[in-house]
C-alpha beads as a LAMMPS data file, in Angstrom:
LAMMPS data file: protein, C-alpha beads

159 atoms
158 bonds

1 atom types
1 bond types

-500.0 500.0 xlo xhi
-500.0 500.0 ylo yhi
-500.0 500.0 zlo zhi

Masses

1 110.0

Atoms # bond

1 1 1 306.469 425.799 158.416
2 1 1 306.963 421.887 158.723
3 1 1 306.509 420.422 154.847
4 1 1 304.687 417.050 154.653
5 1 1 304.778 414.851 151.737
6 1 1 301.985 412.712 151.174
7 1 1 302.592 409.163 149.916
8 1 1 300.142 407.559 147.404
9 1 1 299.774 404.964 150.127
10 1 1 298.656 407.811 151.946
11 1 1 301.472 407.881 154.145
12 1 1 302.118 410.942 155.255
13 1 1 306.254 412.167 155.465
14 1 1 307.426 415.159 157.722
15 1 1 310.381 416.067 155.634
16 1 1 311.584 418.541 158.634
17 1 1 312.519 415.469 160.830
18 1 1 312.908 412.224 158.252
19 1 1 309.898 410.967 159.477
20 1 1 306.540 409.093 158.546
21 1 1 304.162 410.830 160.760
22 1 1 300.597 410.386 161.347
23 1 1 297.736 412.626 161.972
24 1 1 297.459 412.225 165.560
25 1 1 301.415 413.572 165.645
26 1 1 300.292 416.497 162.899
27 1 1 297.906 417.559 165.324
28 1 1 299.966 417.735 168.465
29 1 1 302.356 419.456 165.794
30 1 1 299.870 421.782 164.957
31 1 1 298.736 422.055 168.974
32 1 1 302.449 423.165 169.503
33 1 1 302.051 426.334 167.402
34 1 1 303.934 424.861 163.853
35 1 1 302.318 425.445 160.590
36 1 1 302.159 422.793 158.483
37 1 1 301.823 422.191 154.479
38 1 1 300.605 419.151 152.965
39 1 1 301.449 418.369 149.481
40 1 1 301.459 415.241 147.351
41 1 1 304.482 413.740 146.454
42 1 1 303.898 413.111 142.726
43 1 1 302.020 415.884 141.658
44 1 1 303.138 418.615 144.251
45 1 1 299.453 419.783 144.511
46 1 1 298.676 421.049 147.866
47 1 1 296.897 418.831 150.377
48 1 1 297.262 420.995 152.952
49 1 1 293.470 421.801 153.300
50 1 1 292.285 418.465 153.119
51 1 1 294.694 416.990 155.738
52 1 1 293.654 419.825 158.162
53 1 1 289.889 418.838 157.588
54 1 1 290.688 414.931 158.158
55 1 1 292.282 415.942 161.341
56 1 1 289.797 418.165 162.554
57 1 1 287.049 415.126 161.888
58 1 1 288.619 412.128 162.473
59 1 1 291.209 413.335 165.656
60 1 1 289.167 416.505 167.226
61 1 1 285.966 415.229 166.811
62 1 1 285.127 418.093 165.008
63 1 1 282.195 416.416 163.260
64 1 1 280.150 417.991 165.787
65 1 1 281.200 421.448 164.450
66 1 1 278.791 421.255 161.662
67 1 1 275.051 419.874 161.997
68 1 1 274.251 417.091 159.034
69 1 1 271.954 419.720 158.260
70 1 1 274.488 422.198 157.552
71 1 1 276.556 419.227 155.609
72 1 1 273.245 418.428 153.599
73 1 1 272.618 422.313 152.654
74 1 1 276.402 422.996 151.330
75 1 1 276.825 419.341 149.542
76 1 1 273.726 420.727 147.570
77 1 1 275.144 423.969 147.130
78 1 1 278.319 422.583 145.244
79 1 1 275.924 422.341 141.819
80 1 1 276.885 425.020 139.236
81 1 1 274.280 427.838 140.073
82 1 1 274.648 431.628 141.218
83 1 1 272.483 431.271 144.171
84 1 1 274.647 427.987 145.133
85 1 1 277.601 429.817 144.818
86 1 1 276.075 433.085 146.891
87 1 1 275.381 430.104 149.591
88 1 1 279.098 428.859 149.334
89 1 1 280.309 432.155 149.417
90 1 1 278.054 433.278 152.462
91 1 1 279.278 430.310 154.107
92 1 1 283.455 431.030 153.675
93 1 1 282.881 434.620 154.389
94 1 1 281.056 433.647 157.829
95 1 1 283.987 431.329 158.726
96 1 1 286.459 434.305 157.368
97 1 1 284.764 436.411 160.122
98 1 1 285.602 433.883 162.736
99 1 1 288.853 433.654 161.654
100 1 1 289.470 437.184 161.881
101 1 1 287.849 437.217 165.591
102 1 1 289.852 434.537 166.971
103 1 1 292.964 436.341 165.780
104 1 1 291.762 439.450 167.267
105 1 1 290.760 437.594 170.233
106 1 1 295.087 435.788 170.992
107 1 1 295.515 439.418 169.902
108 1 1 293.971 441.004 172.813
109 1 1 295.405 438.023 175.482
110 1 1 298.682 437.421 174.083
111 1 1 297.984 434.274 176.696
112 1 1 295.435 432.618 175.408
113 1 1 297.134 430.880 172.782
114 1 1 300.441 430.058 175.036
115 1 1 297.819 428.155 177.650
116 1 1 295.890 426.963 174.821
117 1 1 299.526 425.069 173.258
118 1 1 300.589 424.379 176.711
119 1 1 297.171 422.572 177.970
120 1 1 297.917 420.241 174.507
121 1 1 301.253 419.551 175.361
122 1 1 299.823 418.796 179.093
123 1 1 302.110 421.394 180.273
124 1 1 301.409 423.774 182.812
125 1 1 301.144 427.205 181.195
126 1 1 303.254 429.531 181.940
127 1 1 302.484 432.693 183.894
128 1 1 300.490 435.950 181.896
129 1 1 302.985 438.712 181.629
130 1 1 301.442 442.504 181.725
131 1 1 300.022 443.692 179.072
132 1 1 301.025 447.077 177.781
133 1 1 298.202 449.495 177.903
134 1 1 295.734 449.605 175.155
135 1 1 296.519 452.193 172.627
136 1 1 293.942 454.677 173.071
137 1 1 291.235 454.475 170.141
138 1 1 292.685 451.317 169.172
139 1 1 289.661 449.092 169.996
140 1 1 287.287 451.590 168.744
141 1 1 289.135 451.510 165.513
142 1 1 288.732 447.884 165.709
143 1 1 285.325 447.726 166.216
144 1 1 284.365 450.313 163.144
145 1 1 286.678 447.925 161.125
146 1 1 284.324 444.957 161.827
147 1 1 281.583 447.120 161.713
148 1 1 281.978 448.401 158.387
149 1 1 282.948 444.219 157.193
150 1 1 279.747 443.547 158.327
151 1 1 277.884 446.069 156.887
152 1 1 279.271 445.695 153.387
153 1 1 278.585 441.453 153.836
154 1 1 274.846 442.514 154.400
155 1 1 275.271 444.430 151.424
156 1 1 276.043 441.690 149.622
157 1 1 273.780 439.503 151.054
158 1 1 270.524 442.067 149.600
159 1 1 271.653 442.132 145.714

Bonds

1 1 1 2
2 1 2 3
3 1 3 4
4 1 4 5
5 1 5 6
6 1 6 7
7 1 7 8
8 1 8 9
9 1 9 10
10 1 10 11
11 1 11 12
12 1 12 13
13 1 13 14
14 1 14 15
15 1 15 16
16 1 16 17
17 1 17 18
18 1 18 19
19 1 19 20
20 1 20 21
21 1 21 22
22 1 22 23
23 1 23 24
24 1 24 25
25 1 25 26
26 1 26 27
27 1 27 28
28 1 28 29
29 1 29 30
30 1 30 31
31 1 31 32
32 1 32 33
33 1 33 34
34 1 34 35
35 1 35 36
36 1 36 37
37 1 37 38
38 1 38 39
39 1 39 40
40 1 40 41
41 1 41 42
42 1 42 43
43 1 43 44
44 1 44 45
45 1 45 46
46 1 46 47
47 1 47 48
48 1 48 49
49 1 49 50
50 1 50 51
51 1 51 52
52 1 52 53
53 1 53 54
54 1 54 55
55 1 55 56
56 1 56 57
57 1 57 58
58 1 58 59
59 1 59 60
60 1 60 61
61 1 61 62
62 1 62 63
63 1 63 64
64 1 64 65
65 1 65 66
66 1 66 67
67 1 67 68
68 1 68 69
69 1 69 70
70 1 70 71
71 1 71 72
72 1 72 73
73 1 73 74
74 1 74 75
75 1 75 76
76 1 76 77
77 1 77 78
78 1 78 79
79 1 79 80
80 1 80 81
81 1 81 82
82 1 82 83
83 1 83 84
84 1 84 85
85 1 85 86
86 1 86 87
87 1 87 88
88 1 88 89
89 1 89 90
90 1 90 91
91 1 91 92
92 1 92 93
93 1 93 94
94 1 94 95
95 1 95 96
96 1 96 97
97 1 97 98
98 1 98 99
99 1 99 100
100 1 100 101
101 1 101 102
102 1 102 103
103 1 103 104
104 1 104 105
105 1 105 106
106 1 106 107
107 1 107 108
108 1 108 109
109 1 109 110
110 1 110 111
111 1 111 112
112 1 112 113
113 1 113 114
114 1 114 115
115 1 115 116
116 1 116 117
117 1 117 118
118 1 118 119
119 1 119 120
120 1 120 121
121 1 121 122
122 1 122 123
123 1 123 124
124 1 124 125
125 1 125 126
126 1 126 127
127 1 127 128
128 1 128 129
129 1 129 130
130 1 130 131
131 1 131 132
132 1 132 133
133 1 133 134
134 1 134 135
135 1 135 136
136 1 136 137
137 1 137 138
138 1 138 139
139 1 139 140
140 1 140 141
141 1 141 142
142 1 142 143
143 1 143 144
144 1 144 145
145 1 145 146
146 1 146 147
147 1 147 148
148 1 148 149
149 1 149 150
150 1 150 151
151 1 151 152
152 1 152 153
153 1 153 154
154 1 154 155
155 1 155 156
156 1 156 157
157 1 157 158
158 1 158 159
């Protein structure tokens, strides 16, 4: 995990390689398969999540990700009331669930996220190796894992 300090000036300072860095190189750094963690440099709160969010809008174009719609209906829900907060929860639980899939998914093809790194890099990606043979009942286990996540968010979702 690469540490970045964040300057009041908001300068941003990869303490790994006595650099100032800027979000275009966090992203590549990112791209590359590091971890990083953003904190200020004052106060020592974590940034982290709100670096990662700047770079996914302002150098992914990830502003497409969510419809204004979407933006609109979860700027609302931030107001102090339960079914606001059922909204917000719905909403982290959902994006939980993807994270949980796309792990599953570099999981599954161990290669996907060596091309993925290598196509940033503008590498070319190195050749899949075999796979081992699935373990047998290990996707069904899997799948009643997921199942039963889902079935206990509906549950949820009815009280």
């Amino acid at each position: 995990m690469i540490h970045i300090k964040k300057y009041s000036n908001r300068r941003l300072y990869d303490t790994e390689n006595s650099r100032y860095v800027n979000l275009g190189e966090l992203a590549e750094l990112i791209r590359g398969g590091e971890t990083i963690q953003v904190s200020d440099v004052k106060t020592g709160e974590d940034l982290t999540h709100g670096v990662l969010l700047q770079i996914l809008l302002e150098e992914q174009g990830g502003g497409a990700l969510l419809p204004p719609s979407l933006l609109h209906r979860i700027i609302r829900s931030s107001v102090d009331h339960p079914v606001q907060k059922l909204i917000l929860q719905q909403i982290s639980a959902g994006m939980e669930l993807l994270e949980a899939q796309l792990s599953a998914l570099e999981k599954q093809f161990p290669t996907f996220k060596q091309r993925a790194a290598a196509a940033a890099r503008g590498a070319a990606a190195p050749p899949p190796e075999p796979e081992p043979a699935p373990e047998e009942g290990g996707q069904d286990a899997e799948l009643a894992a997921l199942r039963e996540r889902l079935a206990a968010l509906e549950k949820r979702l009815t009280r």
